[in-house]
C-alpha positions in Angstrom: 195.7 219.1 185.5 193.3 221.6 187.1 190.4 219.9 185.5 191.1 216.5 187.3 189.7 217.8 190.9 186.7 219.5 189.0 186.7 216.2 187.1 186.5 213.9 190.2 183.9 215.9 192.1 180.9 215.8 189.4 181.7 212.1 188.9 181.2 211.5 193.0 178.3 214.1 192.4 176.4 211.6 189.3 173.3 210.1 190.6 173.5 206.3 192.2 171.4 204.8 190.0 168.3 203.7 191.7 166.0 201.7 189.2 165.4 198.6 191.0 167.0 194.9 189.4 165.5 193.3 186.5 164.6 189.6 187.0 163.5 187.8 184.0 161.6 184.7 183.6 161.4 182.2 180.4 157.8 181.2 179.5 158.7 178.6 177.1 156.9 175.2 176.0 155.7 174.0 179.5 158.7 175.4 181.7 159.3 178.6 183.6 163.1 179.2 183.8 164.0 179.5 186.5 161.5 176.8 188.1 161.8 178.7 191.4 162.0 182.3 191.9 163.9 184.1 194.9 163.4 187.4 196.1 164.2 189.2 198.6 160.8 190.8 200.7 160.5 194.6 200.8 162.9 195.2 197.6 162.2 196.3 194.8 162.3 194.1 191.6 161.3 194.4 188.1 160.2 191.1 187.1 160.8 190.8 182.5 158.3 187.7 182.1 159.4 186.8 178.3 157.5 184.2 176.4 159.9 182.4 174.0 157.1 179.9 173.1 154.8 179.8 169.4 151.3 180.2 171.8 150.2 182.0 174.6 151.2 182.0 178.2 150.8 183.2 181.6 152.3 183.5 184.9 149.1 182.6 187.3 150.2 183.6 191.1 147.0 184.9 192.5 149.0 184.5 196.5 151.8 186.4 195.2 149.8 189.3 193.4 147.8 189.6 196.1 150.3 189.9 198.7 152.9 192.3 196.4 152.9 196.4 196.2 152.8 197.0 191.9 154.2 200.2 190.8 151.8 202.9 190.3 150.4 202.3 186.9 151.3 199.0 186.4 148.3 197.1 188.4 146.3 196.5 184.7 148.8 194.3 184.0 147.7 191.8 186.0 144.3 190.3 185.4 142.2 187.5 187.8 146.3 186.9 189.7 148.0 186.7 186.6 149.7 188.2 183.6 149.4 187.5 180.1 152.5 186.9 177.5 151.4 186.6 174.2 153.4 184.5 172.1 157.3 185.5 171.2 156.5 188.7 173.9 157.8 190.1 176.7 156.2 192.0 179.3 157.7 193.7 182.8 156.1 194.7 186.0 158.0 196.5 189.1 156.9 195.7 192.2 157.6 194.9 195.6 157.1 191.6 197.1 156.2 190.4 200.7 157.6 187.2 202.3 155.8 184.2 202.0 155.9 181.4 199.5 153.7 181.2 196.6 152.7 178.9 193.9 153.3 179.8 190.4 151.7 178.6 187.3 150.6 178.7 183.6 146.7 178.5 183.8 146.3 177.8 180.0 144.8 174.4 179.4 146.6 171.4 180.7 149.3 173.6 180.7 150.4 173.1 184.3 149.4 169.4 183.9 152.0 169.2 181.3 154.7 170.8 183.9 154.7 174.2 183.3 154.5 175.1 187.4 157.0 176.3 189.9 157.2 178.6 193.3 158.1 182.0 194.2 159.8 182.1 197.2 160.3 185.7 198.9 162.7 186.0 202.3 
């Protein structure tokens, strides 16, 4: 029984984790899931982009990638406003977005005509 007080003060003493939330993204045959993405401006987010699809994808949001705060280390990632995902992979970038809203899309050909478009929307 005199453990339990010991106990109880190094559990109120662990570490809040503080890794900011994951948000993923379905790159799949001429879709984004979800269609529009919410976030909130001036938290942090890890975006998990996964592409579920046979071929190549890429979320295209030159606005958004513009306007955003990457993670130190991170900013290769993103090439020309967007990020590759190479077929059946999955890549994640933490960042830190601004308000606004921004236009998302896959930039492969006739990709977007095809539907794969949506909208990032930060508030």
């Amino acid at each position: 029984m005199r453990f339990f007080p010991l106990a109880v003060l190094l559990f109120a003493a662990a570490p809040v984790s503080t890794r900011p939330p994951v948000i993923e993204v379905q790159l799949s045959s001429f879709a984004f899931a979800p269609e529009t993405l919410r976030l909130r401006a001036g938290a942090p987010v890890t975006l998990r982009l996964v592409n579920a699809g046979s071929g190549g994808h890429n979320f295209s949001a030159p606005e958004f990638f513009a306007a955003v705060t990457i993670a130190p280390g991170q900013g290769a990632i993103v090439a020309r406003g967007a990020i590759e995902v190479p077929a059946r992979g999955s890549i994640e970038i933490a960042l830190t977005p601004a308000r606004g809203r921004y236009v998302l899309r896959c930039t492969h050909i006739l990709h977007t005509a095809f539907g794969m478009r949506g909208e990032i929307v930060v508030e």
